[in-house]
N, C-alpha and C positions, 0 to 999 in steps of 0.2 A: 563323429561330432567335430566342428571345426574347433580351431584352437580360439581362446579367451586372448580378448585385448584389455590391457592396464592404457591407458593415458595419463600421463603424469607432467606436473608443472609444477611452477614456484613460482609466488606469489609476493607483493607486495602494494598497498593500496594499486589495486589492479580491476576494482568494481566494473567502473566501465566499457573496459575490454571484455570480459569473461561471457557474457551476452552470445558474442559472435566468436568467440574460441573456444567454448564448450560444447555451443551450440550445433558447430562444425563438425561434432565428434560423438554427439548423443547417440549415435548405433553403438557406441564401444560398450565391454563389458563391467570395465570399473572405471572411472576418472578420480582420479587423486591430485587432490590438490593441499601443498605443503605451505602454509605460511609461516611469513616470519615476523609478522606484529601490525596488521596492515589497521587501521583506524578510520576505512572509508565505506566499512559494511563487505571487505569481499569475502570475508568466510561466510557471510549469512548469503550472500547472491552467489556464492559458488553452489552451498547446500541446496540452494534454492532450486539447482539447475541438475538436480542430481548427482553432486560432487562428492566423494567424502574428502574430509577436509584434516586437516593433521598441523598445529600450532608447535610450528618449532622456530622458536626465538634466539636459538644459540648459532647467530648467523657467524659462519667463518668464511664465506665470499661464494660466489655462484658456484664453483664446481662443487665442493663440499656441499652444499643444501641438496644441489639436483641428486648428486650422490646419494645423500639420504631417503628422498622423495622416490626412486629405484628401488632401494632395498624394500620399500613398504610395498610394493606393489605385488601384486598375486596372480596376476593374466601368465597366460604361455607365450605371451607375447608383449612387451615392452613400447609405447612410443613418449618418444620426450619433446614437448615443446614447451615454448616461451609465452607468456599472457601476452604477449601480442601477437601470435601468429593464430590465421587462421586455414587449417585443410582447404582446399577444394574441394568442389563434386566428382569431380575426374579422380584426385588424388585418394580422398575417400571411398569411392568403388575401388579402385586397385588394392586400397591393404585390405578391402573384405574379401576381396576373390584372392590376393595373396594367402592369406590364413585360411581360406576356404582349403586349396591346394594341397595334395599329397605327394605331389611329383619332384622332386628335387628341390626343396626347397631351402634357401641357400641359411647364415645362419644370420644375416640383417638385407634392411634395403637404403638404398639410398634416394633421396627424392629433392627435387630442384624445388629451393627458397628464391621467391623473387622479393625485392625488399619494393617499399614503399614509403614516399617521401614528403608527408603532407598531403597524404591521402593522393598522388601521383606515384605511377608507376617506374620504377628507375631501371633503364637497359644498357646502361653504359657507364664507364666509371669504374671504381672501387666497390660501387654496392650495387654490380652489376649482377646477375642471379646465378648462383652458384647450386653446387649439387651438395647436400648434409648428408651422414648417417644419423637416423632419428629410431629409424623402427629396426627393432633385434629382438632373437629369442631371447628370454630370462636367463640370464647369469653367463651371458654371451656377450653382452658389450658393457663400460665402463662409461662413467663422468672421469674427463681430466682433472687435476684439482687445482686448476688455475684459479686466479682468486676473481677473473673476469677473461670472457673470451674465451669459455672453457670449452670441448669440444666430446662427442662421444666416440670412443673406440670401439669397435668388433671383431670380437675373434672368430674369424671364418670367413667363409665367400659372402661377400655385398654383391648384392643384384637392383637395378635399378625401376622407381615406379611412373607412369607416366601421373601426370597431374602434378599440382604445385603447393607448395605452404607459403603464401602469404605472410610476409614479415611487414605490418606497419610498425616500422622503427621509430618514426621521429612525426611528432603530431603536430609540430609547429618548429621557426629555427629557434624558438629559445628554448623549447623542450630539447632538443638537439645539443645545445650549446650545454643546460644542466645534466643530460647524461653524458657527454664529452666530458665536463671538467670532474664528474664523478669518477669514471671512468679511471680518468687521467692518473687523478690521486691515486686509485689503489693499483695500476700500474706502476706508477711509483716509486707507492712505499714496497712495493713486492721487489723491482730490478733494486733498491736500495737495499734493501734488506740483502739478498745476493751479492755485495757489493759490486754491482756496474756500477757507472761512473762516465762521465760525458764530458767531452772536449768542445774546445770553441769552434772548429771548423765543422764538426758534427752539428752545432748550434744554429750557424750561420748558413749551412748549406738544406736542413731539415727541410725546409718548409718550400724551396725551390722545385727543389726535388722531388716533393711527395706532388705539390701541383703538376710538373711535369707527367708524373707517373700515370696520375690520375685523369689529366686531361687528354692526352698524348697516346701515352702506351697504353691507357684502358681506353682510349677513345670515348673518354667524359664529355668531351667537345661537341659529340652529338648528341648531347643532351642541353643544348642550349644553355640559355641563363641557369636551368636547374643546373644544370651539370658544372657550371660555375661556383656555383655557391657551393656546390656539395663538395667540391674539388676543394676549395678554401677553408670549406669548415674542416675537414679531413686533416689539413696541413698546419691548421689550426690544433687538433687533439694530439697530434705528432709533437708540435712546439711546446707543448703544455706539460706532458709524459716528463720530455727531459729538461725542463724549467724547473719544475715542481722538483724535479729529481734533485737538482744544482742546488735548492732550496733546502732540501733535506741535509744534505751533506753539508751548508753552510750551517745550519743548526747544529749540527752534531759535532763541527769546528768551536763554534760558540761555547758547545757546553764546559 
């Protein structure tokens, strides 16, 4: 018999994606999906899609939830993704015939996220398309517990799948700009909390910098005006990270 697939996510008013990200994965054997208080109908259009669904409101930041969202699941096999990413067809045959497999079969895979940027494709830059671990045996890989930007670990040999997971990250730039300054803050308070602490040439060079990085040494530049904007918004959440940070710490002078 082949081995059982869990699909697991976390969820927040996340309705109108779930369509085409559960939809991408309806062969699997379980989808679970974890929410934490969504108020736009996604627990009832996850059910809807064949989800089971799990209402957990005691949010301590992305890695901790995903973390949770893992331990519920019951496949022989694990994949974790985000409400807005969606498998391929390519990438979808490979982890069937992966799990189909008896022959060496390693103890996760890795598999290339290309991101997407108002509904265009981005090949260059910072959110140029990278390779994840997503898919692992049960109780072989981990959520980091960062409180955003969390990532998954495996213990054992990664093998890689061909096909892609689609990451439509940013649906518009001001959707871009409210998860940036989202972002930003609980970066933040987290390097605050650690006590970092940020200097004025740190300040003043950030945002130069990150443009160069991003337009330059990722070769953002060949992405045109997109690659412009994306470049700035980037140097943009950079500046913001350690603003907000200088912010905290003047608060905490204050008190």
């Amino acid at each position: 018999m082949p081995a059982t697939l869990s699909v697991v996510l976390i969820t927040r008013n996340a309705a109108h994606l779930l369509p085409d990200t559960l939809g991408a994965v309806s062969w699997a054997d379980e989808i679970l999906v974890v929410d934490s208080g969504s108020t736009d109908g996604t627990r009832e259009v996850a059910q809807a899609l064949g989800a089971k669904v799990i209402l957990q409101s005691d949010w301590k930041g992305y890695g901790h939830q995903k973390s949770f969202a893992v331990q519920q699941a019951s496949g022989d096999w694990v994949l974790v993704l985000d409400a807005d990413e969606v498998v391929d067809a390519e990438l979808g045959q490979e982890i069937q015939r992966a799990l189909e497999s008896k022959d060496g079969i390693p103890a996760g895979y890795r598999m290339k996220r290309v991101n997407y940027f108002c509904g265009e494709r981005v090949r260059f830059g910072h959110s140029r398309p990278s390779y994840v671990d997503r898919l692992f045996r049960r109780g072989k890989g981990r959520v980091t517990n960062h409180l955003v930007h969390e990532r998954i670990l495996v213990e054992g040999p990664v093998a890689r799948l061909r096909g892609e997971i689609r990451h439509y990250t940013s649906e518009s730039i001001s959707h871009r700009i409210r998860k940036n300054d989202d972002y930003a803050t609980i970066v933040a308070e987290e390097w605050f909390r650690e006590g970092k602490r940020v200097g004025l040439l740190h300040l003043l060079l950030i945002v130069p910098l990150s443009v160069l990085r991003d337009l330059v040494l990722k070769a953002g530049i060949l992405e045109g005006k997109k690659g412009v904007i994306l470049a700035f918004l980037g140097a943009l959440y950079s500046f913001s990270k350690y603003a907000k940070l200088i912010e905290l710490a003047k608060r905490e002078r204050e008190q």
